[in-house]
C-alpha positions as CSV (number, residue, x, y, z in Angstrom):
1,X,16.7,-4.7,-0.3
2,X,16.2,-7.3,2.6
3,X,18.5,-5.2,4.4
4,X,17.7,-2.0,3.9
5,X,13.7,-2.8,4.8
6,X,15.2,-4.1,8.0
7,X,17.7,-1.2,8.9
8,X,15.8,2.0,7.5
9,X,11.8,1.4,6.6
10,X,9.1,1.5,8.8
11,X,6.7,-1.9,9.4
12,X,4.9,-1.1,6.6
13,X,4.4,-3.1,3.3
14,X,2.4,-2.7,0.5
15,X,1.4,-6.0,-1.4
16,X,0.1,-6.2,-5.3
17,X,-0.7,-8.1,-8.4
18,X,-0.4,-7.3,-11.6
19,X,-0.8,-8.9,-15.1
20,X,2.2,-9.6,-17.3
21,X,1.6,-7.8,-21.0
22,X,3.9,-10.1,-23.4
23,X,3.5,-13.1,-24.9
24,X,4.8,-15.1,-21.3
25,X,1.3,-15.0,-19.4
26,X,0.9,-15.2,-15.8
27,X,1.4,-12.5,-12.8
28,X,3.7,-11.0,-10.6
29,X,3.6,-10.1,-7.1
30,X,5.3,-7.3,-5.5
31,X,6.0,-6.6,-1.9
32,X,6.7,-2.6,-1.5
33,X,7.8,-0.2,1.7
34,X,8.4,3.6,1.8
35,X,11.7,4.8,2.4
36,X,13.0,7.9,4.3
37,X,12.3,9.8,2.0
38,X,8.8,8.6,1.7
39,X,9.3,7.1,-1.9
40,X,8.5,3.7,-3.1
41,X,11.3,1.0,-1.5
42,X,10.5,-2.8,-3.8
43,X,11.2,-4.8,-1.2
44,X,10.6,-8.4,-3.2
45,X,8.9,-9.7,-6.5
46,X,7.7,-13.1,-8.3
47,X,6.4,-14.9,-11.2
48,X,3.1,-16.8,-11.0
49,X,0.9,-18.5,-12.9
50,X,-2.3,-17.7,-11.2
51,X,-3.3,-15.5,-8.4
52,X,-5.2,-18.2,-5.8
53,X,-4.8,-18.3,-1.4
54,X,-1.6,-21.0,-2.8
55,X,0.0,-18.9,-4.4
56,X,-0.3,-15.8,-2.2
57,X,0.5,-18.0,1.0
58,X,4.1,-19.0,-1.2
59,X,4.8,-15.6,-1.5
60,X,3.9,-14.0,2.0
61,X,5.6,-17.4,3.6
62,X,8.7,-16.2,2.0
63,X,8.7,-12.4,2.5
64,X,7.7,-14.1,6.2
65,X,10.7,-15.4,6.9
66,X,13.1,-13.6,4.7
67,X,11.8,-10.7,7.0
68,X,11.4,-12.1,10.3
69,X,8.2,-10.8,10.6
70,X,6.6,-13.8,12.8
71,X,3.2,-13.4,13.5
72,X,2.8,-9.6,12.0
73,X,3.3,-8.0,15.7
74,X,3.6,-4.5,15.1
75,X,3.3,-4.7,11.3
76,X,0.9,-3.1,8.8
77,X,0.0,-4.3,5.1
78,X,-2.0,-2.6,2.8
79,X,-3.4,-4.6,-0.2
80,X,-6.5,-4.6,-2.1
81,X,-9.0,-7.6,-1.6
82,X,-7.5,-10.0,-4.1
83,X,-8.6,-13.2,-4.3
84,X,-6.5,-15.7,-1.4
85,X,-4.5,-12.6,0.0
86,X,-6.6,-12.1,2.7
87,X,-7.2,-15.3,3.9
88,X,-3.2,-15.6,3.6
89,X,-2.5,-12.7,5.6
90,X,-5.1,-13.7,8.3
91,X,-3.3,-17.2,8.5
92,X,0.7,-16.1,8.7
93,X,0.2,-12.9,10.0
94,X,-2.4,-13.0,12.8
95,X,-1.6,-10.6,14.8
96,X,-0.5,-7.7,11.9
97,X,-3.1,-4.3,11.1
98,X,-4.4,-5.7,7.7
99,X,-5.3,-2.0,5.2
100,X,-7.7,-2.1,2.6
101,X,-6.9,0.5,-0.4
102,X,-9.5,3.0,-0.3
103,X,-8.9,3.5,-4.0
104,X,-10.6,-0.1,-4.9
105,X,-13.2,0.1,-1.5
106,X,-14.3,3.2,-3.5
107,X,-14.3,1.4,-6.8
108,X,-16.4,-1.6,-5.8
109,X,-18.5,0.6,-3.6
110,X,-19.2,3.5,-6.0
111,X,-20.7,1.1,-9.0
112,X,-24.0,1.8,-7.0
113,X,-23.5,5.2,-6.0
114,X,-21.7,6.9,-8.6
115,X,-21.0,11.0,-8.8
116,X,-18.4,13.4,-7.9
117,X,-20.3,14.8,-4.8
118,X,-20.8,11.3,-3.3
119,X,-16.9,10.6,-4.3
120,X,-15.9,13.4,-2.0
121,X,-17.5,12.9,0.5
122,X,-16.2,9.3,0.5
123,X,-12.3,10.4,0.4
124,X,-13.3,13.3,3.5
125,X,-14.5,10.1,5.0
126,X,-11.5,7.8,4.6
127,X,-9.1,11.1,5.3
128,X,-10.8,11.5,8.9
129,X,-7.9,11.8,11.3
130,X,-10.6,11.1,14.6
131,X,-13.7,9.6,15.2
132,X,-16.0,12.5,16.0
133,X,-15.0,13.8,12.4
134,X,-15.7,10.5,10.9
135,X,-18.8,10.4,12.1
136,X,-19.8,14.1,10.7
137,X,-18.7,13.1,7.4
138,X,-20.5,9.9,7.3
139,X,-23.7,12.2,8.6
140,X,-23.1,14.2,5.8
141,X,-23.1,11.0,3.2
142,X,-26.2,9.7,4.4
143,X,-28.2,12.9,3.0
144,X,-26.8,11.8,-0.8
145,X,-28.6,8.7,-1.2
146,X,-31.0,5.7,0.7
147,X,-28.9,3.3,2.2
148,X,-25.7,4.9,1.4
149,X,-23.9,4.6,4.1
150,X,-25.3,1.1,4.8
151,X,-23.4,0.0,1.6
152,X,-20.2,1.9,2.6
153,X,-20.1,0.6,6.4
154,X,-20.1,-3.4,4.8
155,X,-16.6,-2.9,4.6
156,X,-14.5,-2.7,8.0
157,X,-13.9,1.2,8.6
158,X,-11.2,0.2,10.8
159,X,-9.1,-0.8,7.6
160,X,-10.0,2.3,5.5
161,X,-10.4,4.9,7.4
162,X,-7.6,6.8,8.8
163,X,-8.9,7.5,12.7
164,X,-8.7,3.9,13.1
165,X,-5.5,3.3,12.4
166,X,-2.7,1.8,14.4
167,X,-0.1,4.4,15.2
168,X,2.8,1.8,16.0
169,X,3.7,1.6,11.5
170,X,3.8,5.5,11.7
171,X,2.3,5.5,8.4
172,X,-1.0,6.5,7.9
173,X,-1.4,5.4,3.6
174,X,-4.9,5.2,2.8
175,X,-4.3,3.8,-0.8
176,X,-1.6,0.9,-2.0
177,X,0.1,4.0,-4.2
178,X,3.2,2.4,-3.2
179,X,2.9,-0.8,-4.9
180,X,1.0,0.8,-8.0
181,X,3.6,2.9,-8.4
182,X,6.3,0.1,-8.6
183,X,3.6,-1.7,-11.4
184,X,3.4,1.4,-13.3
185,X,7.2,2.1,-13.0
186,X,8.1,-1.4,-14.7
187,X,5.5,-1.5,-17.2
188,X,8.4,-1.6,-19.7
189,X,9.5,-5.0,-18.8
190,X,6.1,-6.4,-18.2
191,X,6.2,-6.7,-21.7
192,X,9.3,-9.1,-22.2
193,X,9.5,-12.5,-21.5
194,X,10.2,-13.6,-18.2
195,X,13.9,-14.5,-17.8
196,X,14.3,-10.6,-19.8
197,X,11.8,-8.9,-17.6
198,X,13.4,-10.3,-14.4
199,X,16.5,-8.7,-15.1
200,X,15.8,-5.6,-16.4
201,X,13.7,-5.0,-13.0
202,X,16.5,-6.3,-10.9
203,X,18.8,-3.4,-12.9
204,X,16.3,-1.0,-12.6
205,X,16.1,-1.4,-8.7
206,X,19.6,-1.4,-8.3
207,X,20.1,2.1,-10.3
208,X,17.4,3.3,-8.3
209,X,19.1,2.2,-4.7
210,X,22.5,4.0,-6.2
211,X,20.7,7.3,-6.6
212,X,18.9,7.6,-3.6
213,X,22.2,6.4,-1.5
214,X,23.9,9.9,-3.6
215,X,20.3,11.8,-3.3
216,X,20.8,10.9,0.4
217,X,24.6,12.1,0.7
218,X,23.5,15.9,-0.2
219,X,20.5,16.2,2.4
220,X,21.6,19.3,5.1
221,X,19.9,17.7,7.8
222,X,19.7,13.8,9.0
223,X,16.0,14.1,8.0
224,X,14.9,13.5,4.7
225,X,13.9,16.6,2.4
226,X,10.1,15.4,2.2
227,X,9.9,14.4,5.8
228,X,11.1,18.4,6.3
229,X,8.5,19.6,3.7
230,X,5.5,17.6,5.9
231,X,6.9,19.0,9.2
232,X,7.1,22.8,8.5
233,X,4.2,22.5,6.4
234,X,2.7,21.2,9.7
235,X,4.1,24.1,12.0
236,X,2.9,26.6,9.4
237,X,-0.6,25.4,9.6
238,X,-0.4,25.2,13.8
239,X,0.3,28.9,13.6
């Protein structure tokens, strides 16, 4: 997996916690990229007691230097605002373009301002490809409630919104979908003990690396099917 991050996925990781369901109680953290075809790619994963700054510097330390990632030049993660990651992140990787998931921004932000109206208008906000857009949208948030916006700008637009974005990740995720999905897709043996669970991840990854190396032995082109899909769907809308 180490490899394969290094040799074929772009700067880009997704980090996440999630609870373990059985009778062994504690967390585990996950480190996720995209691959070429734009799909999930586990890059790492481990057992903790408790989520603290300790425990999330152990993890990052490691994924640090198992990736040569240095001071995060050039790199983009994308997490949500658990508790230590950030002030992990800000001490090993310094330099990196630190996302927020829009998906829990909205959730904290929205207990005050609930409603579908003001909900879209938030997503048309994070979606904005360039400033002069993002400021429209925000215009247009401001007329559904007092101090709306006020509320929404407390959290850094640059690590939300898509028009301020780094470009050097060529990734422009809004969400941690990446790492959810990997929670979601072993749910199964969240629910075993931990020496059980371990495994049956480590042989679900590795039937999933066979299938995309035979899913990747019948594209037509060197470029991935969904990268294709996003590109003419793109030339169709220029026209």
């Amino acid at each position: 997996m180490k490899n394969g991050f290094q040799q074929g996925c772009r700067r880009c990781i997704g980090v996440d916690g999630c609870f373990l369901k059985g009778i062994c109680k504690g967390q585990l953290l996950v480190a996720v990229a995209k691959d070429a075809n734009n799909q999930m790619y586990p890059i790492t994963w481990a057992v903790i007691g408790t989520e603290s700054k300790l425990t999330w510097k152990w993890f990052m330390t490691i994924l640090q230097n198992d990736l040569n990632l240095g001071n995060g030049s050039q790199l983009t993660i994308i997490s949500d605002m658990q508790k230590g990651l950030i002030a992990a992140v800000d001490e090993l990787f310094p330099e990196c373009e630190h996302r927020m998931c829009a998906r829990h921004i909205l959730a904290n932000w929205s207990q005050n301002f609930r409603g579908i109206e003001r909900r879209k208008k938030f997503w048309a906000c994070a979606r904005s490809t360039f400033e002069a857009q993002f400021k429209y949208n925000i215009n247009v948030l401001s007329k559904l409630g007092k101090g709306i916006v006020e509320a929404l700008i407390k959290y850094n637009k640059e690590k939300w919104c898509k028009a301020f974005f780094q470009t050097f990740s060529k990734c422009d995720s809004i969400d941690n979908n990446m790492a959810e999905s990997f929670n979601a897709w072993i749910l199964g043996p969240r629910n075993k003990t931990i020496v059980t669970m371990l495994e049956e991840i480590r042989v679900k990854v590795m039937s999933r690396v066979s299938k995309s190396r035979a899913f990747a032995e019948t594209w037509t082109y060197g470029i991935s099917p969904m990268a294709m899909m996003v590109f003419n769907t793109n030339v169709t809308r220029s026209m």
